[in-house]
PDB file of N, CA, C and O in Angstrom:
ATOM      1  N   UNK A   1     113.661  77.235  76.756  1.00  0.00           N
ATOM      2  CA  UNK A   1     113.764  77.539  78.161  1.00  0.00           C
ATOM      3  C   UNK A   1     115.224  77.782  78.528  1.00  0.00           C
ATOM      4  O   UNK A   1     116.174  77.347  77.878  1.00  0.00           O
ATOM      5  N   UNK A   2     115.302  78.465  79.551  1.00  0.00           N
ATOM      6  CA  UNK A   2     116.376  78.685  80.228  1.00  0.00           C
ATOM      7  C   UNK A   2     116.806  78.167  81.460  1.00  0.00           C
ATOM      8  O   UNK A   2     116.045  77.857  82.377  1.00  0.00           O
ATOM      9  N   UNK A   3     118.701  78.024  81.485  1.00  0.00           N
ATOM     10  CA  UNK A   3     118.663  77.380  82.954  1.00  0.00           C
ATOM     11  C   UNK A   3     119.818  78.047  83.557  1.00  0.00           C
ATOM     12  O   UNK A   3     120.949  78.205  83.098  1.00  0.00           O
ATOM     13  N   UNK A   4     119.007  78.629  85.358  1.00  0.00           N
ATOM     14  CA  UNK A   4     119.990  79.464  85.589  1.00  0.00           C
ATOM     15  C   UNK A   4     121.006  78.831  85.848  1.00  0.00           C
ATOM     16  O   UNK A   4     120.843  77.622  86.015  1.00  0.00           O
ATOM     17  N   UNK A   5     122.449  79.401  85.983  1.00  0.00           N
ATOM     18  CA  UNK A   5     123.810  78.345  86.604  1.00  0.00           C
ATOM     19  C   UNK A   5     123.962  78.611  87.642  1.00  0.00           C
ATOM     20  O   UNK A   5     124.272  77.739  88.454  1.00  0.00           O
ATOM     21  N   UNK A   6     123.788  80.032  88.040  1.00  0.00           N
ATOM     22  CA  UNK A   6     125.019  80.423  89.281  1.00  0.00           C
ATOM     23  C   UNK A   6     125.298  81.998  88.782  1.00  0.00           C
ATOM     24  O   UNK A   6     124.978  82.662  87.796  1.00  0.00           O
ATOM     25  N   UNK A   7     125.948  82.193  89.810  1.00  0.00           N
ATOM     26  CA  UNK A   7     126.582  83.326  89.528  1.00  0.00           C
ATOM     27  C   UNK A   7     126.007  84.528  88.455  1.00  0.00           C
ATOM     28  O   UNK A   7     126.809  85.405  88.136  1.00  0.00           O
ATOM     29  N   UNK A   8     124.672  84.571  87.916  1.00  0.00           N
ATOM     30  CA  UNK A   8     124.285  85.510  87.500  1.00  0.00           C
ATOM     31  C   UNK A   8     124.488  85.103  85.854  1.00  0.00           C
ATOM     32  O   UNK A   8     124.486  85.845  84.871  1.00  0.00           O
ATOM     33  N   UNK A   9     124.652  83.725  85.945  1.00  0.00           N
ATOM     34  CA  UNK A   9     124.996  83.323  84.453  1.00  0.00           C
ATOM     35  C   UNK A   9     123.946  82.430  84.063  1.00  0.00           C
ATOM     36  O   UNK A   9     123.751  81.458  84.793  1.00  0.00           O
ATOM     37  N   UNK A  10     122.815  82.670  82.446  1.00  0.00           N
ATOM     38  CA  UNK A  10     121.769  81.981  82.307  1.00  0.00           C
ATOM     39  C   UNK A  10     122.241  80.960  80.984  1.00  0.00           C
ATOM     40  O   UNK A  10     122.986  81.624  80.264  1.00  0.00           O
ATOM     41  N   UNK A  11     122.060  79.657  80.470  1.00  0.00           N
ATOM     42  CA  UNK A  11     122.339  79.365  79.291  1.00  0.00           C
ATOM     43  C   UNK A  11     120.670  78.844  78.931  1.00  0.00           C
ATOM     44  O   UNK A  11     119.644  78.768  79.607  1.00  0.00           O
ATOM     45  N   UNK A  12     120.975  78.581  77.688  1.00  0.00           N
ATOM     46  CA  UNK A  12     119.614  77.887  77.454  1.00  0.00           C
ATOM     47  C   UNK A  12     119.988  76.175  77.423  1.00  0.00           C
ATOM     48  O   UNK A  12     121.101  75.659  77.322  1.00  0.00           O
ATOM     49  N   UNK A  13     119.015  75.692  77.513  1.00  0.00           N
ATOM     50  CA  UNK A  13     118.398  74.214  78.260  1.00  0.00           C
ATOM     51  C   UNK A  13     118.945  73.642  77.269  1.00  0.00           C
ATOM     52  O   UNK A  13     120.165  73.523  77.379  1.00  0.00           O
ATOM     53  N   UNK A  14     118.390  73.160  76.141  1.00  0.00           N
ATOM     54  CA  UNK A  14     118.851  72.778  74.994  1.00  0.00           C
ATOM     55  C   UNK A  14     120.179  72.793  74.368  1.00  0.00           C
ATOM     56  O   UNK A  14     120.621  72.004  73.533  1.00  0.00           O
ATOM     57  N   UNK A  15     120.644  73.630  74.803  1.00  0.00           N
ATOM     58  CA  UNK A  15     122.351  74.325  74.380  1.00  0.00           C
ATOM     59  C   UNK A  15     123.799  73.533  75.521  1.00  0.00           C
ATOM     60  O   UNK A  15     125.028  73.584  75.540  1.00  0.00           O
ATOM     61  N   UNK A  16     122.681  72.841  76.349  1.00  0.00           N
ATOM     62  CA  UNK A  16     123.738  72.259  77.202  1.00  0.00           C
ATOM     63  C   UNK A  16     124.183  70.420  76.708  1.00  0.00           C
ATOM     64  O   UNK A  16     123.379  69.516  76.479  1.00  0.00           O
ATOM     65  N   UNK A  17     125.508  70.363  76.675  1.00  0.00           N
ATOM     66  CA  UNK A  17     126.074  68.863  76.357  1.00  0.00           C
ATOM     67  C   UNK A  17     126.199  68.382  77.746  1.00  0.00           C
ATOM     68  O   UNK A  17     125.499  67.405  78.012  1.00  0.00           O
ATOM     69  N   UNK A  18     127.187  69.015  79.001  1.00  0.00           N
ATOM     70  CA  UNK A  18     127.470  68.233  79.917  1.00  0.00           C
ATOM     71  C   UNK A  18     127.319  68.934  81.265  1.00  0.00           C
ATOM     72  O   UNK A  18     127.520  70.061  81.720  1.00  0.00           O
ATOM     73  N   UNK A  19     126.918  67.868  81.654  1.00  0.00           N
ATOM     74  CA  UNK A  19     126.976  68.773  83.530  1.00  0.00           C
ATOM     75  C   UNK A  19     128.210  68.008  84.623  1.00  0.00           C
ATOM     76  O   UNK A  19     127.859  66.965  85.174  1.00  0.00           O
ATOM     77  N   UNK A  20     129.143  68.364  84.811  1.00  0.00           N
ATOM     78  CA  UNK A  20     130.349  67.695  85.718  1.00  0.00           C
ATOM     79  C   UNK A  20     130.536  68.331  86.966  1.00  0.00           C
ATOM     80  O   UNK A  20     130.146  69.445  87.316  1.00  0.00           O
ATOM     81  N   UNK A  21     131.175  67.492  87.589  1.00  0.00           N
ATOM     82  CA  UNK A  21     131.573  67.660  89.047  1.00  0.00           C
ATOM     83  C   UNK A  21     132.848  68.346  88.854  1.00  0.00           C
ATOM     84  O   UNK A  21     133.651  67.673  88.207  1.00  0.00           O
ATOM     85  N   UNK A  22     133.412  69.903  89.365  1.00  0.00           N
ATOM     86  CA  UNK A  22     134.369  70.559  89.279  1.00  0.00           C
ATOM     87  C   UNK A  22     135.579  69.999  89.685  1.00  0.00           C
ATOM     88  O   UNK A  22     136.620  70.311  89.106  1.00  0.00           O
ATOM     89  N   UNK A  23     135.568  69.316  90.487  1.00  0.00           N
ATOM     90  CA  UNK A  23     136.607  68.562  91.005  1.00  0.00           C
ATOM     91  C   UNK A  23     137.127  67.547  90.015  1.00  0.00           C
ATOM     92  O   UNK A  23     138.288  67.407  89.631  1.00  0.00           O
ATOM     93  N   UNK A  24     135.446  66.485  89.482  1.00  0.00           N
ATOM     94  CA  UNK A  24     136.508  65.289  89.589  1.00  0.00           C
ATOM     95  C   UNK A  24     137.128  65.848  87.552  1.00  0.00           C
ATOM     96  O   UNK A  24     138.125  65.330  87.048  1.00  0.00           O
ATOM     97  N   UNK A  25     136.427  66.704  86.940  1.00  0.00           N
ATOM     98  CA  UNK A  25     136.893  67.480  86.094  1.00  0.00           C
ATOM     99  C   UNK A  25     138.208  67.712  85.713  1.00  0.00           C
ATOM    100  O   UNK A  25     138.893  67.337  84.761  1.00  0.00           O
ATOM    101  N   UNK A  26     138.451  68.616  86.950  1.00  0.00           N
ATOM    102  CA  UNK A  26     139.697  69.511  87.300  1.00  0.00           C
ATOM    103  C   UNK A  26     141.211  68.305  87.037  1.00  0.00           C
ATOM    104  O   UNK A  26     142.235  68.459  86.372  1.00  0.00           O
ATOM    105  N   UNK A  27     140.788  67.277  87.798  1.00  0.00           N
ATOM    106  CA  UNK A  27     141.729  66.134  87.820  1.00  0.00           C
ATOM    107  C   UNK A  27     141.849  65.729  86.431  1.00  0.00           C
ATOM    108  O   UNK A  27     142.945  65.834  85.880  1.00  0.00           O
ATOM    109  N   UNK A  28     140.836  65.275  85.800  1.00  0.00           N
ATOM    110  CA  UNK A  28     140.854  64.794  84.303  1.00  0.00           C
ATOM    111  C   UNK A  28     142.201  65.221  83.393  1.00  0.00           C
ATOM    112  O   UNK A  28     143.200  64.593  83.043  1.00  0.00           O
ATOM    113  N   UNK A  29     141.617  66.949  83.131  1.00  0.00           N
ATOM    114  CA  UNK A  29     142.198  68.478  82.622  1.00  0.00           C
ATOM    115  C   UNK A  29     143.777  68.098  83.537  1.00  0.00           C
ATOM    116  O   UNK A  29     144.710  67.617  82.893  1.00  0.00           O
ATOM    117  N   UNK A  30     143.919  68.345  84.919  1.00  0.00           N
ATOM    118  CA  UNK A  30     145.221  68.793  85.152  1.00  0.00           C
ATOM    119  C   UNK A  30     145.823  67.735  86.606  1.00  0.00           C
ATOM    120  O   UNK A  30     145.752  67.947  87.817  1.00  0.00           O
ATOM    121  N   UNK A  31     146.322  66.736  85.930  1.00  0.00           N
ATOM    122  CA  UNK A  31     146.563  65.674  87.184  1.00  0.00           C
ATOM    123  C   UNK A  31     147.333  66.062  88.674  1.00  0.00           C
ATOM    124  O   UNK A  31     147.276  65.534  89.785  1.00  0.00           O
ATOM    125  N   UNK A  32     148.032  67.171  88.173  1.00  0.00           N
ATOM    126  CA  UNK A  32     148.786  67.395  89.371  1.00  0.00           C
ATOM    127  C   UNK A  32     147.608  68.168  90.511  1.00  0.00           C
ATOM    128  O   UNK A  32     147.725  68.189  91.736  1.00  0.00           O
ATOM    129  N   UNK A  33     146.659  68.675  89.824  1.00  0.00           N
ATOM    130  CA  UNK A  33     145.511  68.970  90.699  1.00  0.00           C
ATOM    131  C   UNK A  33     145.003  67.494  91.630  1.00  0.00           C
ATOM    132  O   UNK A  33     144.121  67.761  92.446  1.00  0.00           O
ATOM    133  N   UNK A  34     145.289  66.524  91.615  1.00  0.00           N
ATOM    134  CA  UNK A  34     145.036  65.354  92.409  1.00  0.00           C
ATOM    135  C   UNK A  34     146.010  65.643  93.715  1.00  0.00           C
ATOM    136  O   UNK A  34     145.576  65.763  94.861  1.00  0.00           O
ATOM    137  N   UNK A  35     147.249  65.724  93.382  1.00  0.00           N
ATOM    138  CA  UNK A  35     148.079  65.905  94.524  1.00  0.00           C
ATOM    139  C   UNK A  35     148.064  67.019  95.504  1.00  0.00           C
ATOM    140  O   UNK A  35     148.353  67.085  96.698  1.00  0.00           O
ATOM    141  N   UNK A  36     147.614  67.919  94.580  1.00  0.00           N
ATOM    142  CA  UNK A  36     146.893  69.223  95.843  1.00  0.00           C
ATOM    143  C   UNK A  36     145.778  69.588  95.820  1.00  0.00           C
ATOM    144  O   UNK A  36     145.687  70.670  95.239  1.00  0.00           O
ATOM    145  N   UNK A  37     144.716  69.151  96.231  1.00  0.00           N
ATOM    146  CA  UNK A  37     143.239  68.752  96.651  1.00  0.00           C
ATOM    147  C   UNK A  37     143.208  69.717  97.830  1.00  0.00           C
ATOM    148  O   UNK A  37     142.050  70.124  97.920  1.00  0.00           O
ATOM    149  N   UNK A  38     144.068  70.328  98.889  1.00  0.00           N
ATOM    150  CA  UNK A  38     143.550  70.753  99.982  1.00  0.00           C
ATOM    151  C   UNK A  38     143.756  72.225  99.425  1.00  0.00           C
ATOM    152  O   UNK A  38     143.504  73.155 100.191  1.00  0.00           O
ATOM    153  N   UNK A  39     144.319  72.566  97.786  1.00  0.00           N
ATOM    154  CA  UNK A  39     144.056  73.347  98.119  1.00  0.00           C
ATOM    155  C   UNK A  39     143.147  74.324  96.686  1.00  0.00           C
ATOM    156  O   UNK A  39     143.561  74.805  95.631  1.00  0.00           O
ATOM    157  N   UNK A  40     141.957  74.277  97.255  1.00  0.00           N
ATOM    158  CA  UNK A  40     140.983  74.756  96.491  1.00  0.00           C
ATOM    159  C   UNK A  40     140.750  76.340  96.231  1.00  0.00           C
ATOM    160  O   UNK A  40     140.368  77.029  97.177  1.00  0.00           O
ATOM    161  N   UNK A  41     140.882  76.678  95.493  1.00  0.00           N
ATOM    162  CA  UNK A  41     140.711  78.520  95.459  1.00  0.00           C
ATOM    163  C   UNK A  41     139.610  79.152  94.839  1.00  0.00           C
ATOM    164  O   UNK A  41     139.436  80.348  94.608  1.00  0.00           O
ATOM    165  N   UNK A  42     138.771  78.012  94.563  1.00  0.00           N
ATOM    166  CA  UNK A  42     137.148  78.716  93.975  1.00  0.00           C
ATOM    167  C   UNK A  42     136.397  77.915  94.563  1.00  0.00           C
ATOM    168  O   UNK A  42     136.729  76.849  95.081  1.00  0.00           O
ATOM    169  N   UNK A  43     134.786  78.639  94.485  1.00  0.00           N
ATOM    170  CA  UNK A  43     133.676  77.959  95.471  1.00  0.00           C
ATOM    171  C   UNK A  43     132.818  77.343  94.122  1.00  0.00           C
ATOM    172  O   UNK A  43     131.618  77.079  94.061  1.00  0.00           O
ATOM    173  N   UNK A  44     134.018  77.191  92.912  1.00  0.00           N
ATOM    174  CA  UNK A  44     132.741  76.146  91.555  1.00  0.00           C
ATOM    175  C   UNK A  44     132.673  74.766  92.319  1.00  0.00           C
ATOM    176  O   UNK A  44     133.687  74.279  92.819  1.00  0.00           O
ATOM    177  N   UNK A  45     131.450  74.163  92.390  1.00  0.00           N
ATOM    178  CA  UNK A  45     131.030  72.583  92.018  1.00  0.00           C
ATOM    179  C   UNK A  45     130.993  72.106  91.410  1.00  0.00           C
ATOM    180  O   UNK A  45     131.380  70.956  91.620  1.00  0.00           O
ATOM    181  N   UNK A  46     130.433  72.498  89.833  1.00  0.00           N
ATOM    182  CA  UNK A  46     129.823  72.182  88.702  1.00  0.00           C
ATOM    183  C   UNK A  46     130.624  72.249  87.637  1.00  0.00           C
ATOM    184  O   UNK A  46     131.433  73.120  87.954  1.00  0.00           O
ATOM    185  N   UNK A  47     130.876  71.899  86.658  1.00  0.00           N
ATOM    186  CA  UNK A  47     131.278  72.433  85.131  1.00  0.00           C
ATOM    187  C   UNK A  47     130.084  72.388  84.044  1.00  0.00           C
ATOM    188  O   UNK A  47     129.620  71.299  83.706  1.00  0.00           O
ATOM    189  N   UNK A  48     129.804  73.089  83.734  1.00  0.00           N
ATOM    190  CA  UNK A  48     128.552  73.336  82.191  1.00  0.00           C
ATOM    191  C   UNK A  48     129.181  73.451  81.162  1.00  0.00           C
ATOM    192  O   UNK A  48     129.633  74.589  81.031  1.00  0.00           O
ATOM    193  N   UNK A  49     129.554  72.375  79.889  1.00  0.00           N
ATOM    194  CA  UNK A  49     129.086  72.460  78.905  1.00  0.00           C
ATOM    195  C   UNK A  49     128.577  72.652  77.925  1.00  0.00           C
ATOM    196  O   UNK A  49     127.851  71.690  77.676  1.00  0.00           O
ATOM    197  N   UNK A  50     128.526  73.482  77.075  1.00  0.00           N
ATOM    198  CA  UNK A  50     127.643  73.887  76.094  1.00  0.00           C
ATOM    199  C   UNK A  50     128.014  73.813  74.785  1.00  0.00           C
ATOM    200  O   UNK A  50     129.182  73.720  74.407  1.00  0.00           O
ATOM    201  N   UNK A  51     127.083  73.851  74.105  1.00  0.00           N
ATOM    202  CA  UNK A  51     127.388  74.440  72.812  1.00  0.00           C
ATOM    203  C   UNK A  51     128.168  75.625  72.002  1.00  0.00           C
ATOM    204  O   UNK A  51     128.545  75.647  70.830  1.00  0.00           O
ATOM    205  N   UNK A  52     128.286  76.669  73.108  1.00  0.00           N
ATOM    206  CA  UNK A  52     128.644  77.725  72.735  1.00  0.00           C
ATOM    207  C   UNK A  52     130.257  78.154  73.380  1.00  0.00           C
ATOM    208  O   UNK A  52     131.194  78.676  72.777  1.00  0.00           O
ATOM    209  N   UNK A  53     130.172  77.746  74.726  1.00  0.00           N
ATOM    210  CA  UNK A  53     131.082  77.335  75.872  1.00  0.00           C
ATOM    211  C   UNK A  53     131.507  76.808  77.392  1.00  0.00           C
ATOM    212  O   UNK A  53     130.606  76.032  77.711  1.00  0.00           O
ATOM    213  N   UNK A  54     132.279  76.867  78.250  1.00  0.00           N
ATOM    214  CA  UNK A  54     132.105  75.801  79.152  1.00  0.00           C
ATOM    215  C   UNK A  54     132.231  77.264  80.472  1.00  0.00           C
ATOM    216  O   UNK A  54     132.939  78.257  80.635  1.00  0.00           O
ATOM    217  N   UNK A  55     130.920  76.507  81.258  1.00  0.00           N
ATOM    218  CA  UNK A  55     130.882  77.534  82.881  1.00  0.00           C
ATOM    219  C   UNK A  55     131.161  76.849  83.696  1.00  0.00           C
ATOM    220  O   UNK A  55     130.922  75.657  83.891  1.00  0.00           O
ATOM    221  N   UNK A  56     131.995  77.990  84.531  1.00  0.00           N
ATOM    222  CA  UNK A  56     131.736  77.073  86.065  1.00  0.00           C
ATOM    223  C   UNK A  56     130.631  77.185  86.949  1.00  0.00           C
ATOM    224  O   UNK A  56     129.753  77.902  86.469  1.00  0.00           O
ATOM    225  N   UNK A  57     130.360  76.725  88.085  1.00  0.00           N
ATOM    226  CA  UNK A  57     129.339  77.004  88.638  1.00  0.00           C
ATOM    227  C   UNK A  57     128.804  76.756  90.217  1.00  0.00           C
ATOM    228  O   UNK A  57     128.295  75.668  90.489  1.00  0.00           O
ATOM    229  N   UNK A  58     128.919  77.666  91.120  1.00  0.00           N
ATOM    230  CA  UNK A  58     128.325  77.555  92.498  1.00  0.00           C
ATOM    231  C   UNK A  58     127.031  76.004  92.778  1.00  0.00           C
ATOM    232  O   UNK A  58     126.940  75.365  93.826  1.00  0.00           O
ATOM    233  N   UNK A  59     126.458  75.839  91.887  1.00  0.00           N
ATOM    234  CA  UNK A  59     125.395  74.688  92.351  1.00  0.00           C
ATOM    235  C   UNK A  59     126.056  73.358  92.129  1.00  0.00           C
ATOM    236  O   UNK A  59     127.117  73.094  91.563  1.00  0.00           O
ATOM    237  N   UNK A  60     125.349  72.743  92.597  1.00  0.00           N
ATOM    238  CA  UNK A  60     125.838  71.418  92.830  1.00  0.00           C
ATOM    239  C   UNK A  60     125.264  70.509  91.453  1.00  0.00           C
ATOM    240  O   UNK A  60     124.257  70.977  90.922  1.00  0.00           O
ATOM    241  N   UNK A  61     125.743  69.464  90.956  1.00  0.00           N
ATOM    242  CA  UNK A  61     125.514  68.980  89.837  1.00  0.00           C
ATOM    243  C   UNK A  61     123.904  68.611  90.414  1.00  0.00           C
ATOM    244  O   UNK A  61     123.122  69.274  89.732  1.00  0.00           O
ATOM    245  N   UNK A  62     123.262  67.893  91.298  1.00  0.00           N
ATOM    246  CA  UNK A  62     122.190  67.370  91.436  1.00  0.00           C
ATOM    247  C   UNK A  62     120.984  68.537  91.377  1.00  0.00           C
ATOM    248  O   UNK A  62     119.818  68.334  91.036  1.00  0.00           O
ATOM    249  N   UNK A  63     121.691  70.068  91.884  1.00  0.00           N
ATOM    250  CA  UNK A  63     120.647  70.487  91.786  1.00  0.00           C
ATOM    251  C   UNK A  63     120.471  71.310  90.402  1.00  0.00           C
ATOM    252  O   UNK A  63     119.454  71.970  90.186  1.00  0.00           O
ATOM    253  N   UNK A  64     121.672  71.205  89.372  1.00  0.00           N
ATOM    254  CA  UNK A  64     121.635  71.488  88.413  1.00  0.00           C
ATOM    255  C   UNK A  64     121.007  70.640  87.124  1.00  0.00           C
ATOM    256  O   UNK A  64     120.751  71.058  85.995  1.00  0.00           O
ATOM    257  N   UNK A  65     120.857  69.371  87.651  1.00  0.00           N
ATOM    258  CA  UNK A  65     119.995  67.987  87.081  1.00  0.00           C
ATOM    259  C   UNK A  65     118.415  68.479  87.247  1.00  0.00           C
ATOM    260  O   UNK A  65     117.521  68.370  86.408  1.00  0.00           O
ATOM    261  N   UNK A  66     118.343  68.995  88.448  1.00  0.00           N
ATOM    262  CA  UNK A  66     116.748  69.136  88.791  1.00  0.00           C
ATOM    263  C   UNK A  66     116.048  69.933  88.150  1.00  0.00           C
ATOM    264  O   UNK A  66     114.937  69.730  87.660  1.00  0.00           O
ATOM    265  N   UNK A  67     117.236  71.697  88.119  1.00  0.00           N
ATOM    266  CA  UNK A  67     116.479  72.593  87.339  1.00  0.00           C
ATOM    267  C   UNK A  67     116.363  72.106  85.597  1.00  0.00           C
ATOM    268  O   UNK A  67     115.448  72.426  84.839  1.00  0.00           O
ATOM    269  N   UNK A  68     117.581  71.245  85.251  1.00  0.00           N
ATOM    270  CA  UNK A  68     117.139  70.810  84.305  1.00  0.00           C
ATOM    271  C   UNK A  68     116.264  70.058  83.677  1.00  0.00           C
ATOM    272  O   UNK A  68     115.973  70.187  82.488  1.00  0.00           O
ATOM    273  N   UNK A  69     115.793  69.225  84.451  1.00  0.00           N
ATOM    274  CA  UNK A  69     114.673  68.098  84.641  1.00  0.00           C
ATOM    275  C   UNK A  69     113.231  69.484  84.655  1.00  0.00           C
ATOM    276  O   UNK A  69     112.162  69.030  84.247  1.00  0.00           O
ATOM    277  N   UNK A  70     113.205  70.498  84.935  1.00  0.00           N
ATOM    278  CA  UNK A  70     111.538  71.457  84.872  1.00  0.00           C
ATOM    279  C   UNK A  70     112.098  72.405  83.438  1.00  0.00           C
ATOM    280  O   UNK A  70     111.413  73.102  82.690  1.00  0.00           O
ATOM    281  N   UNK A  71     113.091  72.220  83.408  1.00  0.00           N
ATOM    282  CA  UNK A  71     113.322  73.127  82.059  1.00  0.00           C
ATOM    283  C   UNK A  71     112.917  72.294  80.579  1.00  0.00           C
ATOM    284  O   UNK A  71     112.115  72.579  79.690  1.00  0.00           O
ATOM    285  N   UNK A  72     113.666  71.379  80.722  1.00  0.00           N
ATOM    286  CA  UNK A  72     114.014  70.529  79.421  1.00  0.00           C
ATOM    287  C   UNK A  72     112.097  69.729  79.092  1.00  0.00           C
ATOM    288  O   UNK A  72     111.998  69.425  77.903  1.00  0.00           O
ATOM    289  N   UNK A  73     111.105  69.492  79.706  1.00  0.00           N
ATOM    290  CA  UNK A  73     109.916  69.063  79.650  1.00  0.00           C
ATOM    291  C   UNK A  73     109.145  69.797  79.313  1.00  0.00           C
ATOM    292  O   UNK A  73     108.362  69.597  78.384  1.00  0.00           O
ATOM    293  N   UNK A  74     109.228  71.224  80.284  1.00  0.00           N
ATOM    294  CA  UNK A  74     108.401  72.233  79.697  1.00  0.00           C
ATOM    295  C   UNK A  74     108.896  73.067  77.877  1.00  0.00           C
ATOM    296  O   UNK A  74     108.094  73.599  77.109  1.00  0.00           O
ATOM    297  N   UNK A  75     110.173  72.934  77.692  1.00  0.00           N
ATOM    298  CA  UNK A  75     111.143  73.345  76.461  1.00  0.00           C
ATOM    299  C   UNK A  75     110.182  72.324  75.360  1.00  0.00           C
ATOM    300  O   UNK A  75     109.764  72.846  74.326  1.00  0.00           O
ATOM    301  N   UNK A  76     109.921  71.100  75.606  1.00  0.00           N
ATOM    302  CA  UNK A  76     109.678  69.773  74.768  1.00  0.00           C
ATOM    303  C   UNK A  76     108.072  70.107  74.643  1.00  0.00           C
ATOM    304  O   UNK A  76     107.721  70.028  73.466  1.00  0.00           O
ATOM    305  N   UNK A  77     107.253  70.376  75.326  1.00  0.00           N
ATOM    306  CA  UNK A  77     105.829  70.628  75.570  1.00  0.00           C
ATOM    307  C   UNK A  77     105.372  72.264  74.269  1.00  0.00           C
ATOM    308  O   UNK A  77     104.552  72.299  73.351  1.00  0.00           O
ATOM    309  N   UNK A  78     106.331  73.365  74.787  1.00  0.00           N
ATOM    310  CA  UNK A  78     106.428  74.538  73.948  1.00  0.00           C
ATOM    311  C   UNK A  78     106.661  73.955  72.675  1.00  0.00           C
ATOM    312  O   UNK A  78     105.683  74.207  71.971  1.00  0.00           O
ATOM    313  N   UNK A  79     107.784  73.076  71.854  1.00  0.00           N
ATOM    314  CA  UNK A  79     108.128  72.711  70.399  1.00  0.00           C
ATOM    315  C   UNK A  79     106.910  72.327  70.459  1.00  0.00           C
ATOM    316  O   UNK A  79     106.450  73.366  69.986  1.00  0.00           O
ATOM    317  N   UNK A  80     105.721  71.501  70.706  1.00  0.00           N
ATOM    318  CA  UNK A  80     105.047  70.321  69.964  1.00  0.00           C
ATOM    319  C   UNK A  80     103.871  71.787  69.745  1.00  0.00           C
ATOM    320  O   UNK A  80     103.470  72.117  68.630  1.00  0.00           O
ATOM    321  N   UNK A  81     103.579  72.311  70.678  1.00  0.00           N
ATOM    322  CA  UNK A  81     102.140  73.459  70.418  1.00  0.00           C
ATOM    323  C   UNK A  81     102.249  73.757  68.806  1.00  0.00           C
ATOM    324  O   UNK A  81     101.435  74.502  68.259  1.00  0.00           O
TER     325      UNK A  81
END
């Protein structure tokens, strides 16, 4: 199965390691991004993870949990047939 991200970008379900919050991310990666917080220049929420490589992404981590939560069951149901 597939899961859409955003922006016209699809990965597959299985292929994903992590789903993060762009922000608290961003800080991790580049600390001085803590000290300027007001000033944001992309509309990502999300960071995706993968296997292959890392997206950003317009949805919000929860609703990127959800589509994953109808992907990853029905993905598990298809292997066993």
């Amino acid at each position: 199965m597939f899961l859409s991200i955003g922006w016209d970008n699809v990965v597959r379900a299985r292929d994903v390691v992590a789903i993060l919050e762009y922000d608290q991310a961003a800080k991790t990666v580049d600390p001085e991004r803590a000290e300027n917080d007001e000033a944001d220049d992309t509309a990502a929420k999300s960071i995706i993870v993968t296997i292959d490589g890392i997206y950003s992404s317009p949805l919000s981590v929860q609703t990127l949990k959800r589509r994953a939560a109808v992907s990853i069951p029905r993905m598990i149901e298809e292997d066993n047939l």
